[in-house]
MIRO-330996 format. One record per atom (N, C-alpha, C): residue number from 1; atom name; x, y, z; chain; residue in three letters. Coordinates in pm, 1 decimal, padded with zeros to 6 digits. Layout:
<sites>
SITE|pos|site|c1|c2|c3|unit|code
SITE|NUM|CA|X|Y|Z|A|ala .
...
</sites>
This chain:
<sites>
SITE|pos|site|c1|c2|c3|unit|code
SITE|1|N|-02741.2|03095.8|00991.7|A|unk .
SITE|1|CA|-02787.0|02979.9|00916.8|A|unk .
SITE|1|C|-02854.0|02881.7|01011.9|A|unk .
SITE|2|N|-02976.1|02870.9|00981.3|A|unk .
SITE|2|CA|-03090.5|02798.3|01100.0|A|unk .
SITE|2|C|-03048.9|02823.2|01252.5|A|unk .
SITE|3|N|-02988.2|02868.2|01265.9|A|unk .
SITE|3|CA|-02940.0|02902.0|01379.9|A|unk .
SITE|3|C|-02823.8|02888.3|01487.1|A|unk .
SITE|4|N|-02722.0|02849.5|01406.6|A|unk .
SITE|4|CA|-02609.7|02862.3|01418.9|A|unk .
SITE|4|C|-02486.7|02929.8|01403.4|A|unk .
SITE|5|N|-02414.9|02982.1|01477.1|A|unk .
SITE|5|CA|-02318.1|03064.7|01491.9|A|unk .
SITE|5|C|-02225.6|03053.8|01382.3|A|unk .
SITE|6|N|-02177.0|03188.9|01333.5|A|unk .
SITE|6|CA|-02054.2|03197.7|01231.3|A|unk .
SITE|6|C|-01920.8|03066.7|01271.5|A|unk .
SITE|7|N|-01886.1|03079.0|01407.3|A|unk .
SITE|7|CA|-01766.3|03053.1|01475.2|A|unk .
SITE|7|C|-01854.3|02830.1|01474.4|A|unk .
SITE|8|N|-01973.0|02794.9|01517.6|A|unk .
SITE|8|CA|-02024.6|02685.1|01499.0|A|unk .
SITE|8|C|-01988.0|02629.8|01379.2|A|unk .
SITE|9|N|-02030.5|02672.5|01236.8|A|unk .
SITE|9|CA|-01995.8|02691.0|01135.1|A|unk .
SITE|9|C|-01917.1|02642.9|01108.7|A|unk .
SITE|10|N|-01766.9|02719.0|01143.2|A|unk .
SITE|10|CA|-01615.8|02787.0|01095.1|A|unk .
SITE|10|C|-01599.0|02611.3|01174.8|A|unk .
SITE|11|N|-01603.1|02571.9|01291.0|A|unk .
SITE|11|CA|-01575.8|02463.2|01385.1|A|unk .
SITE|11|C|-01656.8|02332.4|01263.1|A|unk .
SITE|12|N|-01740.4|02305.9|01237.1|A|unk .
SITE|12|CA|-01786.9|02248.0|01168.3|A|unk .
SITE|12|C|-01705.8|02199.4|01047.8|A|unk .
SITE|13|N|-01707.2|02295.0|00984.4|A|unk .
SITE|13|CA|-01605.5|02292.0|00845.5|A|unk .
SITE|13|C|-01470.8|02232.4|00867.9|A|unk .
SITE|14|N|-01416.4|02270.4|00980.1|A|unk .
SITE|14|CA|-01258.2|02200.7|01005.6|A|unk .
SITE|14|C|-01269.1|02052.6|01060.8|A|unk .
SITE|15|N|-01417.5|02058.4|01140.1|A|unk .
SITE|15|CA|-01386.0|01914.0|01184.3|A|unk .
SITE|15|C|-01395.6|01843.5|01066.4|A|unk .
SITE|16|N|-01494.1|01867.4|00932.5|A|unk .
SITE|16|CA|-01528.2|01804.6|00848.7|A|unk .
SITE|16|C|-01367.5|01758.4|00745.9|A|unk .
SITE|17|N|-01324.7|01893.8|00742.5|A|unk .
SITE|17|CA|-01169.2|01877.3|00672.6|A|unk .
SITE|17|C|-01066.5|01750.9|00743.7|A|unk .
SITE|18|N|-01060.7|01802.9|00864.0|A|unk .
SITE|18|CA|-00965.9|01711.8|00954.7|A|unk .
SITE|18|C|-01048.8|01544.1|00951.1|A|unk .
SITE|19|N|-01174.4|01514.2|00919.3|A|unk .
SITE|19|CA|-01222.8|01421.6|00963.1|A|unk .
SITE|19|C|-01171.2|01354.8|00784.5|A|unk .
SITE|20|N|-01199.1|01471.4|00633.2|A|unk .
SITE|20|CA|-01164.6|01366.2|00527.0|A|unk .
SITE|20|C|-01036.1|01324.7|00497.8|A|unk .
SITE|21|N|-00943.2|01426.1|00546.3|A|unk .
SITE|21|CA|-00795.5|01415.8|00559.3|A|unk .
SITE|21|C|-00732.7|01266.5|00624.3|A|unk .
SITE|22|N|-00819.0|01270.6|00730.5|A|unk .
SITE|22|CA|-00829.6|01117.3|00807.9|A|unk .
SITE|22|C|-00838.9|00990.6|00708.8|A|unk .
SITE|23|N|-00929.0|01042.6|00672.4|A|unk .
SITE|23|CA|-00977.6|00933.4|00540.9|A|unk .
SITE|23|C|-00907.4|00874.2|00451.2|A|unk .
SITE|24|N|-00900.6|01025.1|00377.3|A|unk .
SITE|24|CA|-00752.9|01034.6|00276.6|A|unk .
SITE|24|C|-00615.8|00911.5|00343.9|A|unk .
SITE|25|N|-00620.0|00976.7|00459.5|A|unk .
SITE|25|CA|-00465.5|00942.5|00511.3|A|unk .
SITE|25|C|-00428.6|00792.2|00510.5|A|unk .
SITE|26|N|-00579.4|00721.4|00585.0|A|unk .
SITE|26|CA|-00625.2|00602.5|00596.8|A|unk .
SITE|26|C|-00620.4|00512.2|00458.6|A|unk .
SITE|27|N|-00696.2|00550.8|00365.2|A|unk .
SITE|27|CA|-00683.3|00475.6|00268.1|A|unk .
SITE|27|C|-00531.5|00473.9|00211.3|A|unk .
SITE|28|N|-00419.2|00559.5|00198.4|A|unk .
SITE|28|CA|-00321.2|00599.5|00147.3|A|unk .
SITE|28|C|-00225.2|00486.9|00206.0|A|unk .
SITE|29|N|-00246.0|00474.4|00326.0|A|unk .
SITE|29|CA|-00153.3|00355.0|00396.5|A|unk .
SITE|29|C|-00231.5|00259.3|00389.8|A|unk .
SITE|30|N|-00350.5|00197.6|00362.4|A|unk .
SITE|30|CA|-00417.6|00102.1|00328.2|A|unk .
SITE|30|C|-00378.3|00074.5|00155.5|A|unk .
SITE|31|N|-00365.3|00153.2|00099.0|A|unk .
SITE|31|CA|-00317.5|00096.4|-00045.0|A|unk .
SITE|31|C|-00174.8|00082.7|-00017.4|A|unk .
SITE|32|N|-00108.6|00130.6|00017.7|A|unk .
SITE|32|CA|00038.4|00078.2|00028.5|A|unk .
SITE|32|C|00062.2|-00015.1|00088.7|A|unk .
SITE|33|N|00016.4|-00028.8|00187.0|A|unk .
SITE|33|CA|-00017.3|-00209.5|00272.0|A|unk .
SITE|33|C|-00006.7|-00292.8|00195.3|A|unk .
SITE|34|N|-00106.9|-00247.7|00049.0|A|unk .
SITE|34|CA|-00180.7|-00367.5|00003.4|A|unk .
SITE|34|C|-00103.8|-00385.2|-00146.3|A|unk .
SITE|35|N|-00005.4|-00272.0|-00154.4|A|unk .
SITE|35|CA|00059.2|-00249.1|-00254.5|A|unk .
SITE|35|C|00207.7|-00381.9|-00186.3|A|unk .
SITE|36|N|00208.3|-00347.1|-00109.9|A|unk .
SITE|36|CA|00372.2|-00390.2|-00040.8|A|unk .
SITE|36|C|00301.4|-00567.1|-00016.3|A|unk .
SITE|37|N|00203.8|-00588.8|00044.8|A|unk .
SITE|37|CA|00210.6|-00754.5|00018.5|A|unk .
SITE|37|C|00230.6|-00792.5|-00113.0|A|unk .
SITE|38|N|00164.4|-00723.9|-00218.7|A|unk .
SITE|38|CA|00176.4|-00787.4|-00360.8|A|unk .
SITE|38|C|00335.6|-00775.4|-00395.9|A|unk .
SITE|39|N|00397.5|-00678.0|-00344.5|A|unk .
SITE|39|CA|00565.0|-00698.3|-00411.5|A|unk .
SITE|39|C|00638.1|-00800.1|-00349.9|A|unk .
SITE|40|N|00581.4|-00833.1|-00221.2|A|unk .
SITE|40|CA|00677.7|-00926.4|-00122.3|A|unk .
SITE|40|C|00597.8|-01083.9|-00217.0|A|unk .
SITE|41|N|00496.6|-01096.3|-00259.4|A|unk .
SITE|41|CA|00450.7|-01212.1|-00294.7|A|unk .
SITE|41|C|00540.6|-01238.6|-00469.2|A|unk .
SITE|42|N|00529.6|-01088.4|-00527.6|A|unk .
SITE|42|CA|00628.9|-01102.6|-00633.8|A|unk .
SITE|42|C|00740.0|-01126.9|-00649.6|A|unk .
SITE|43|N|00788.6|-01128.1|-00508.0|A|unk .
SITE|43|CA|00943.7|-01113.5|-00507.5|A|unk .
SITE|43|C|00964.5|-01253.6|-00462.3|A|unk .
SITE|44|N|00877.4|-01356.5|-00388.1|A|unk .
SITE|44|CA|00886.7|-01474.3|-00352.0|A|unk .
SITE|44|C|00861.8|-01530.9|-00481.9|A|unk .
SITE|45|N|00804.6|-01531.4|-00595.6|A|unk .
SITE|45|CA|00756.7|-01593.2|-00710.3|A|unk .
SITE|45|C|00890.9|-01599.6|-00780.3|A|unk .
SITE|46|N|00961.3|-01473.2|-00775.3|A|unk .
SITE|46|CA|01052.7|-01476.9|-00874.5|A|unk .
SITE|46|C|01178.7|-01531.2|-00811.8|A|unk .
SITE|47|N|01188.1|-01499.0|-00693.2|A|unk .
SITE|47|CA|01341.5|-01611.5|-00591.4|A|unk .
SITE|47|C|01288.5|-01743.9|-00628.0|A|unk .
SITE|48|N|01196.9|-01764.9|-00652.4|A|unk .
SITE|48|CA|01124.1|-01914.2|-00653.8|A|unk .
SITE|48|C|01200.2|-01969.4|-00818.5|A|unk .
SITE|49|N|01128.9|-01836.7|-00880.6|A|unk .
SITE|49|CA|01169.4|-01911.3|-01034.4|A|unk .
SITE|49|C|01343.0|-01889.6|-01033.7|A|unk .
SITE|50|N|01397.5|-01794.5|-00997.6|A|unk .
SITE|50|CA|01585.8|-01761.9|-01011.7|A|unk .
SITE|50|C|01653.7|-01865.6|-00955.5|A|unk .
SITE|51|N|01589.7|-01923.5|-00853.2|A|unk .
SITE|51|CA|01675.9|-02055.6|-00734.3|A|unk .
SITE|51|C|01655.8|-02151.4|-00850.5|A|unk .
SITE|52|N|01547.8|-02223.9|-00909.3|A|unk .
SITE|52|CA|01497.6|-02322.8|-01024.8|A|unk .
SITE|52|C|01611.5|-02299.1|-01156.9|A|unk .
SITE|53|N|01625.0|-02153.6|-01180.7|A|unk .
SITE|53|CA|01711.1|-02158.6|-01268.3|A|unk .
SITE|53|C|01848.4|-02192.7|-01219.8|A|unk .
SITE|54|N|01884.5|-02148.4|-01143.5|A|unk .
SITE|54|CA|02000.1|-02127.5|-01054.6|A|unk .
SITE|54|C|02056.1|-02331.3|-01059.6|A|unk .
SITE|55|N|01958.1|-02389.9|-01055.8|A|unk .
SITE|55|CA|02023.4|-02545.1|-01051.9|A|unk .
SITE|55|C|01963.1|-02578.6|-01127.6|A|unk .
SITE|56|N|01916.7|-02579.9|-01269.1|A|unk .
SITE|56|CA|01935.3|-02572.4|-01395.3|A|unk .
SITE|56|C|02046.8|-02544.0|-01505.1|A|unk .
SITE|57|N|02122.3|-02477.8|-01455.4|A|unk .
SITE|57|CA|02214.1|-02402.7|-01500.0|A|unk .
SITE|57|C|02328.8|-02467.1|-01402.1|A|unk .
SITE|58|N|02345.0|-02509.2|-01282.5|A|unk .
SITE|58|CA|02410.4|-02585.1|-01235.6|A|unk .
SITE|58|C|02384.4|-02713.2|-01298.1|A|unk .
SITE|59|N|02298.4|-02769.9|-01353.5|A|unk .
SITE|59|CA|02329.9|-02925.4|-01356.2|A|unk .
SITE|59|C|02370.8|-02938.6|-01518.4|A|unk .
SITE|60|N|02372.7|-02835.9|-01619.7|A|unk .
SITE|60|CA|02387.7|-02811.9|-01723.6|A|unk .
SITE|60|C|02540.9|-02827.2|-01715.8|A|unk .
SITE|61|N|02607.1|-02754.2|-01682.5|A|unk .
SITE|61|CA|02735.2|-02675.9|-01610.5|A|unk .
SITE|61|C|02849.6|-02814.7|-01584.7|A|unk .
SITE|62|N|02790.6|-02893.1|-01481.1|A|unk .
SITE|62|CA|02804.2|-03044.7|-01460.3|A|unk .
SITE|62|C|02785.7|-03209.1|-01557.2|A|unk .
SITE|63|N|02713.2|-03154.7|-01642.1|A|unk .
SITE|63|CA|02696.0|-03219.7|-01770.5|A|unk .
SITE|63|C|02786.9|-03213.0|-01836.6|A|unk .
SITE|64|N|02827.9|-03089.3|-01843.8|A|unk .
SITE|64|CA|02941.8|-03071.3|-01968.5|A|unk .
SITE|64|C|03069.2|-03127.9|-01955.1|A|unk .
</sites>
């Protein structure tokens, strides 16, 4: 093929595999990165709102 070796080829094709695998791999821990800030930001939103309830429910508690 234009002038390149079977075995050139065969070398070609794997670097190409190993190079999208890379890719693959890359984005895979790039969405989970980006997955895991959004739960840590969810999880601060909602300690945020549970603490608010949390002395709400204390000053209710104290009322009575």
């Amino acid at each position: 093929m234009n002038g390149f070796t079977a075995p050139q080829i065969i070398g070609g094709l794997i670097a190409l595999l190993v190079a999208s695998y890379a890719a693959f791999f890359g984005w895979v821990v790039a969405s989970i990165s980006r997955l895991d800030r959004k739960i840590d930001a969810l999880d601060a939103k909602l300690s945020t709102r549970l603490e608010a309830l949390t002395i709400a429910v204390s000053r209710l508690e104290g009322a009575m």
